[in-house]
ZAGU-355370 format. One record per residue (C-alpha): x, y, z. Coordinates in steps of 0.02 Angstrom, whole numbers, padded with zeros to 5 digits, always signed. Layout:
N
XYZ ...
// end
This chain:
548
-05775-09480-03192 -05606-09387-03202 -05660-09263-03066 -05731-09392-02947 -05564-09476-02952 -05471-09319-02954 -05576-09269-02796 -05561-09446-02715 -05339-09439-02717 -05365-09237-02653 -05447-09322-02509 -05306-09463-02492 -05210-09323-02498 -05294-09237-02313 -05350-09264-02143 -05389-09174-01989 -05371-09284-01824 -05281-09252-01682 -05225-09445-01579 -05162-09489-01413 -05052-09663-01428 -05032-09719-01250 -04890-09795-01155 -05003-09834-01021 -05202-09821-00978 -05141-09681-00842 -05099-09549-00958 -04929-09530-00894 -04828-09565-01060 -04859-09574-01231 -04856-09481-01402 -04994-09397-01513 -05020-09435-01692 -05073-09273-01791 -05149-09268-01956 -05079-09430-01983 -04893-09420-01916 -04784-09416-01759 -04795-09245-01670 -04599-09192-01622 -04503-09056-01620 -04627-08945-01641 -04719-08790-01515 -04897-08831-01449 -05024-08692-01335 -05145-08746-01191 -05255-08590-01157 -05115-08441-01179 -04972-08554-01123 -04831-08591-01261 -04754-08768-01238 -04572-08790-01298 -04587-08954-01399 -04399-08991-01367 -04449-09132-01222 -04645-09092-01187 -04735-09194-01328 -04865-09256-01227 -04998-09142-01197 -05099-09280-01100 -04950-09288-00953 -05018-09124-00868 -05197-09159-00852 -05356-09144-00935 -05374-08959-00941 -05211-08950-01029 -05266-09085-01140 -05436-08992-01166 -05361-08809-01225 -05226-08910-01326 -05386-08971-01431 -05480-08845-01418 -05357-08689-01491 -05492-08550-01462 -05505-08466-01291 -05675-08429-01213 -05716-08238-01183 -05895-08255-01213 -05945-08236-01012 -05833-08072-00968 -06000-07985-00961 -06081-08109-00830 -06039-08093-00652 -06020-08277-00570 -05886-08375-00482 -05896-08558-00535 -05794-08698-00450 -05764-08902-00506 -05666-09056-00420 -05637-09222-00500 -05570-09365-00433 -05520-09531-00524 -05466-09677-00436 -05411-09850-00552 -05301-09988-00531 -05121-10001-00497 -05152-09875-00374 -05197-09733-00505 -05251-09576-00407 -05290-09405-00504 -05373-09283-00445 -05404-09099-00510 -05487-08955-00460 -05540-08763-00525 -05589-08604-00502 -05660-08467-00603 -05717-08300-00563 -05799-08164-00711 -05835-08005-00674 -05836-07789-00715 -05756-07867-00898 -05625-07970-00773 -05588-08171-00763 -05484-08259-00651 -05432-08438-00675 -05380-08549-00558 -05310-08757-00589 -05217-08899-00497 -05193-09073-00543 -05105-09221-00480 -05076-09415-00531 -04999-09566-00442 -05002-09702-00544 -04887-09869-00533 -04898-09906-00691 -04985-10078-00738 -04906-10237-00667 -04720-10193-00660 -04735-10039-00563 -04613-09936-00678 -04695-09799-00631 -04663-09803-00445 -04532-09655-00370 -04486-09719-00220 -04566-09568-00133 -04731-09511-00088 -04756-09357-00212 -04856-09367-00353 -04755-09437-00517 -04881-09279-00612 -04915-09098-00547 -04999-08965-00623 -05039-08775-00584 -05106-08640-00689 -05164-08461-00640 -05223-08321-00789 -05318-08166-00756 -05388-08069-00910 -05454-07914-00920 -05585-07821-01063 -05628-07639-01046 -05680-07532-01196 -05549-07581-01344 -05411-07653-01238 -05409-07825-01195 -05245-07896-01094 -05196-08012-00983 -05067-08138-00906 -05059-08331-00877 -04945-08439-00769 -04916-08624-00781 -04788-08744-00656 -04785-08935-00706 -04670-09044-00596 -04637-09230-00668 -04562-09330-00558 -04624-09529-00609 -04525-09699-00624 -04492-09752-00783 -04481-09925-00872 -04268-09970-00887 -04191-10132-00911 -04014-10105-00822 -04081-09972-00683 -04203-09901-00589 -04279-09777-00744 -04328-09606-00678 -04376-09442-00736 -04370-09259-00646 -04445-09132-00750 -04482-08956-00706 -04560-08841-00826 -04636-08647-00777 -04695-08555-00905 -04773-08376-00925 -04885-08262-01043 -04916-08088-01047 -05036-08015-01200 -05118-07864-01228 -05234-07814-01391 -05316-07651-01461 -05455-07625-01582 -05445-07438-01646 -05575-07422-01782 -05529-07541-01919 -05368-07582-01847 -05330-07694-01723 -05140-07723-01647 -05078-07877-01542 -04939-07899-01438 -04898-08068-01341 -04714-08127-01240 -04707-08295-01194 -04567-08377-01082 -04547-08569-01059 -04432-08636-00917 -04384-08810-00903 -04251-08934-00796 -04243-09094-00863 -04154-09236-00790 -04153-09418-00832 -04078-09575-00737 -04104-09694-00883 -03976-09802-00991 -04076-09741-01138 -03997-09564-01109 -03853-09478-01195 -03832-09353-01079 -03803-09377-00876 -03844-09226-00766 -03967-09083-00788 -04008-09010-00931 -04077-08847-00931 -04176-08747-01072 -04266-08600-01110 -04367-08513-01218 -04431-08334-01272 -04542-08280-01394 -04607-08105-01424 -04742-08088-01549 -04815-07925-01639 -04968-07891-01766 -05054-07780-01832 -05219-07805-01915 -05351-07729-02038 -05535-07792-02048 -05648-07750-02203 -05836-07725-02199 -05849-07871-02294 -05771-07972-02161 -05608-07982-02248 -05440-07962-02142 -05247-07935-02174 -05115-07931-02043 -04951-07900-02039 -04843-07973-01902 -04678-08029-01832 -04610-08143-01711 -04432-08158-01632 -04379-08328-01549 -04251-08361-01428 -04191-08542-01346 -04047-08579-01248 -04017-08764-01219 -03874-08822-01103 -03829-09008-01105 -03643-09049-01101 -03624-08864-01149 -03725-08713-01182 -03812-08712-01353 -03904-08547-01411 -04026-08510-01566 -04126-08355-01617 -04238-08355-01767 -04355-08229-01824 -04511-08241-01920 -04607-08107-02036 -04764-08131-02140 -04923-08063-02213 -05096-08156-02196 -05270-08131-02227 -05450-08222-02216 -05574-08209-02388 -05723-08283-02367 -05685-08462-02354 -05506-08434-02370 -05365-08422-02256 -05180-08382-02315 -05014-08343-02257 -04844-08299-02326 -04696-08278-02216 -04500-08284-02214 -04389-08349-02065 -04232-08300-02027 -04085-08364-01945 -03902-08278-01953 -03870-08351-02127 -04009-08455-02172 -04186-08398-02232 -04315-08512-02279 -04521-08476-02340 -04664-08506-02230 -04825-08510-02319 -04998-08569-02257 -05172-08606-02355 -05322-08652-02281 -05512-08698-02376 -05663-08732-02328 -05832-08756-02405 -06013-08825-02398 -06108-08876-02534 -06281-08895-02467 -06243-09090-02430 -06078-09099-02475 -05918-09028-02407 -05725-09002-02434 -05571-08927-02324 -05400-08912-02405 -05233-08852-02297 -05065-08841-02392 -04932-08795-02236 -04752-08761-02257 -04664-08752-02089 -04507-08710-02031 -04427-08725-01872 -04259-08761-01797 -04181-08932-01803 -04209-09031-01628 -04061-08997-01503 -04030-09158-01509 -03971-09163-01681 -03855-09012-01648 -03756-09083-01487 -03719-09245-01561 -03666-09135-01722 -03796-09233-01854 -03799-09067-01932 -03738-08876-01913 -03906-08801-02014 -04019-08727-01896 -04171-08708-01971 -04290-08869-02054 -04413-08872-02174 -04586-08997-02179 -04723-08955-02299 -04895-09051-02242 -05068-09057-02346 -05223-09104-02273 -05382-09097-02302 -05552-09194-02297 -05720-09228-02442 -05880-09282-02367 -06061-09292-02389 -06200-09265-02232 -06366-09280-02211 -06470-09259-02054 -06445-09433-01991 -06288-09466-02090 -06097-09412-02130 -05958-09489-02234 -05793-09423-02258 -05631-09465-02355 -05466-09398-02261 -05291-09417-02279 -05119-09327-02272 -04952-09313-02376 -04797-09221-02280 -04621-09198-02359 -04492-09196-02221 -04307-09119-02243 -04163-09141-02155 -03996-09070-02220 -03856-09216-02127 -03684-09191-02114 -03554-09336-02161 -03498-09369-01976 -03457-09527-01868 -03517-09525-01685 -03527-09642-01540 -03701-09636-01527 -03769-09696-01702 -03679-09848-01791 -03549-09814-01922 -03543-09676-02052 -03699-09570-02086 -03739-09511-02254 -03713-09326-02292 -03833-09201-02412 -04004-09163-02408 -04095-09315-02334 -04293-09328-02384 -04435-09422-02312 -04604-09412-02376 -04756-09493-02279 -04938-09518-02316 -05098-09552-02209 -05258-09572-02285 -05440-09648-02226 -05637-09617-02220 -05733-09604-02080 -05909-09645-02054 -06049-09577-01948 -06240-09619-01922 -06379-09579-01796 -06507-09678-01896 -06499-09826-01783 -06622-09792-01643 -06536-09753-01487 -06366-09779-01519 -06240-09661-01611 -06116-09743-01726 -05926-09692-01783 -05809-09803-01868 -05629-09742-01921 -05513-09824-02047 -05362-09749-02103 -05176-09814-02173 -04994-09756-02176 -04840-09788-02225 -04739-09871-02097 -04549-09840-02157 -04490-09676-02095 -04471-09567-01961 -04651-09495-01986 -04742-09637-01914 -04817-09731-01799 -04779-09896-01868 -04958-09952-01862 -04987-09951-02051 -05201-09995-02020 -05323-09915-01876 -05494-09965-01843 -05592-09872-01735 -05772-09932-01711 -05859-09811-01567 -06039-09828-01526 -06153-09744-01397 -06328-09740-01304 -06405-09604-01222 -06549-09630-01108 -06626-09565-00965 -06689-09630-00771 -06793-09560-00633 -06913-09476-00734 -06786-09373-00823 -06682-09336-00658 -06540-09449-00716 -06457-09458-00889 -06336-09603-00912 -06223-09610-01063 -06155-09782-01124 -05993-09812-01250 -05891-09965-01304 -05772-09956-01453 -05676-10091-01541 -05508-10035-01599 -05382-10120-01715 -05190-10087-01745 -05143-10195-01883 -04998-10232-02021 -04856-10148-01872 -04698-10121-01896 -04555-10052-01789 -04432-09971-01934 -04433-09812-01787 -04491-09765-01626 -04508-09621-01513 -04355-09612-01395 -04395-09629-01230 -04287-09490-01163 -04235-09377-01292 -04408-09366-01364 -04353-09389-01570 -04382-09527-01683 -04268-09675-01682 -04218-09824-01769 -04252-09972-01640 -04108-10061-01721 -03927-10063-01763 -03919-09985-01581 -04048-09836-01583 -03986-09775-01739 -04051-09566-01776 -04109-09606-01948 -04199-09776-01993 -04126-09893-02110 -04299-09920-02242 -04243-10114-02216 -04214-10123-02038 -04409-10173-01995 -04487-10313-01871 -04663-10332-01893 -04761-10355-01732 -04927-10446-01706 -05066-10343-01715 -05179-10294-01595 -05362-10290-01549 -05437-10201-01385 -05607-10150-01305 -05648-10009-01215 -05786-09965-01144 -05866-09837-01002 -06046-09789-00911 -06051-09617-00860 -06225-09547-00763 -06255-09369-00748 -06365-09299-00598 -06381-09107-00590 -06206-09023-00604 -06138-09200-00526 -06033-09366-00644 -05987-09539-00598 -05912-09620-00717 -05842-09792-00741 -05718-09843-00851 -05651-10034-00925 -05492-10010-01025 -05460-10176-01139 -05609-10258-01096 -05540-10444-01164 -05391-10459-01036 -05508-10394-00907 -05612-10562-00960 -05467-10664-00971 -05408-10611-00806 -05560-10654-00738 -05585-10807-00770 -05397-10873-00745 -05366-10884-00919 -05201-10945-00963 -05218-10820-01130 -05178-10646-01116 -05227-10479-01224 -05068-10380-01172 -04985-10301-01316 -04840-10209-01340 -04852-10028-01404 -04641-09957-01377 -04492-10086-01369 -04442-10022-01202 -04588-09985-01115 -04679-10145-01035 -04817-10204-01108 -05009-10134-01116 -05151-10223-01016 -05307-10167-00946 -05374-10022-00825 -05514-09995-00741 -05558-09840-00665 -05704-09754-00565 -05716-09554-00586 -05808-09428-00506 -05840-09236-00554 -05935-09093-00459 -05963-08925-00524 -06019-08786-00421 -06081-08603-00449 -06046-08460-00319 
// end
């Protein structure tokens, strides 16, 4: 009995989900809930491209390939041996005059791939229009280009990415709006030599960033950028086993009301056993040095199965913590365990997951205009937990079934605020036209329950908040309003013919009914204290591939 409870509180203890909160059905704005917390401050990759997480949280903004290779962290070189050019277009067109459309290009080749990718969105932005720019460009652009190369034991390449925001934004004194410019480049290059492999990779992130908003601190353009050059070198066993030695030097330059510059440098040591992954490194910053360590399990037991990740992470403070002089430490420390127990069988999977994260911040005794009154100085430490099951079955007969519960704490700068999720997905698959036509069919039922608003995400300086006491940086544990909570249906038909997708989607199926029917109810709900209110979306998609 003592191990199954030990076993059950290892579980509370992990998770391994990756959530888009939206602002809006559009996909403009938003946040993403990681294992649990609030993803901020910290560096993200989309194919080869780095992502500054300064003021680009939001991986969803720049379109769904950039949302796809944010998920999905493993690049696909299986087809450099195939010769074939391969084309797509989708189109997506939704209320409140939502327009995105996307298209790509991919050519593989003599051990060569070229990559081509554009997408756009114009979106108003539900009933109050805060999305609207007053002009006739796009409030979302995208554009990628990489071309890789594999011949013999060298395998190198480069990427380039442009994203150009330029979208309304919801402001209750002005007319909000946001002009955002980010370019960003990579350049890698690996060798295998026997046993030995070596890896070299420079990355350089561009961005202009200006905000008319009365949420923002700073008026004008701000301007950052960031370098990173990264080096390893690797040995791989017969057994499997690896070690690698690598290290990585970091460079941003931030210029607000002044110019603000940091460099940090990282060294470590990892290796992969088996089912075990570890890392130990050290980062350094002119007079600070803190650990880095990573350790990562996983392991089936015929039916039964268990993943543990212990992560200690450090990274420097947010810029905006620095300019407003919260603190003068450059580096920050947050240690995050995860991890997931389950049980499957062919028709069947359970799982317990959760996630406990220890968050430092070392705060310096200082008044300023921003933040009410005095804030208190030392080492300030918030701890936050996540922890759930999920359920999945297959045994009903032609429908698949997922339901998601999970629970967090609600009082610090960690979370959400939504201290209960449900999540109950189910879908049919079945075909038409003697087999010509396969037509997939979802609806899902999702609660957020037991809210509270002790923080938010700021709207412009992308960092955790206090939505009292005016914005405050750090929440008070006391200062809390709890909301009413919220229930919403979505639900989508998509048909596949060939290589060719419609696709038709109903976003908050109840106030679509309401509305309907001239209901003087409503299902809006509010998800951020100054953005307006959530409603419904429908939307009708379409998606062509093509090859040569």
């Amino acid at each position: 009995m003592k191990q199954i409870i030990y076993l059950f509180l290892l579980a509370r203890l992990c998770s391994q989900q990756v959530e888009f909160i939206p602002f809006d059905w559009g996909g403009q704005f938003g946040y993403v809930n990681k294992n649990g917390a609030i993803m901020w401050n910290e560096d993200w990759q989309s194919n080869r491209l780095l992502f500054d997480g300064t003021w680009a949280i939001y991986p969803k903004m720049y379109g769904h390939e950039i949302e796809d290779a944010f998920l999905n962290q493993t690049p696909d070189t299986s087809s450099f041996d195939s010769s074939r050019v391969t084309s797509y277009f989708k189109y997506d067109q939704g209320d409140y005059l939502l327009d995105r459309f996307s298209f790509g290009s991919n050519y593989t080749g003599d051990g060569r791939q070229v990559h081509l990718h554009g997408f756009k969105r114009s979106f108003a932005g539900g009933i109050f229009n805060q999305y609207d720019n007053d002009f006739h460009q796009p409030i979302q652009q995208t554009y990628t280009a990489s071309y890789e190369s594999k011949k013999g034991q060298d395998h190198a390449g480069i990427s380039f990415g442009h994203f150009n925001t330029f979208s309304g934004i919801a402001d209750s004194t002005t007319r909000g709006l946001l002009d955002n410019r980010i370019t960003i480049a990579n350049t890698f290059w690996d060798r295998s030599f026997g046993v030995f492999n070596s890896k070299i990779s420079i990355d350089q992130f561009l961005q202009r960033f200006q905000a008319n908003h009365s949420l923002s601190e700073f008026t004008g353009v701000r301007y950052l950028t960031r370098s990173r050059i990264m080096g390893e070198l690797g040995w791989t066993g017969p057994d499997g086993t690896t070690f690698h030695f690598g290290t990585e030097f970091n460079q941003r330059n931030t210029r607000i009301d002044s110019l603000k510059n940091v460099n940090w440098s990282k060294y470590y040591l990892k290796g992969d056993w088996s089912d075990l992954h570890g890392m130990m490194g050290l980062v350094i910053s002119k007079d600070e040095m803190m650990p880095e360590i990573e350790l990562n399990y996983f392991k089936n037991f015929e039916r039964y199965f268990v993943s543990f990740e212990y992560d200690k992470n450090v990274k420097p403070t947010h810029v905006y913590e620095s300019q407003i002089k919260l603190t003068r430490k450059i580096l920050t420390q947050k240690t995050t365990i995860t991890g997931e127990l389950g049980w499957k069988s062919r028709k069947n999977k359970i799982s317990f997951i959760g996630s406990h994260f220890n968050f430092y911040n070392d705060m310096e005794n200082i008044y300023t205009p921003f933040l009410s009154g005095i804030l208190p100085s030392g080492l300030i430490k918030y701890l936050h937990s996540n922890y759930g099951f999920n359920y999945q079955t297959t045994s009903i007969p032609f429908l698949d079934v997922n339901f998601t519960y999970s629970n967090q704490k609600t009082d610090n700068v960690l979370s959400d605020g939504i201290a209960d999720k449900f999540n109950l997905n189910t879908k049919t698959h079945f075909s038409l036209f003697d087999g010509f036509m396969l037509v997939d069919a979802s609806l899902s039922l999702n609660g957020w329950l037991n809210r509270e608003w002790s923080a938010s995400m700021h709207p412009i300086e992308m960092i955790p908040v206090s939505n009292y006491s005016g914005w405050e940086m750090w929440p008070v544990p006391d200062s809390t309003e709890e909301l009413d909570d919220v229930w919403f249906v979505n639900g989508s038909i998509t048909a596949y013919v060939s290589t060719f997708t419609i696709k038709y989607e109903w976003f908050n199926i109840t106030e679509i009914i309401l509305a309907s029917i001239g209901s003087d109810q409503d299902n809006f709900f509010e998800i951020h204290p100054e953005m307006p209110r959530l409603g419904r979306q429908m939307n009708l998609s379409l998606e062509w591939h093509f090859l040569d």
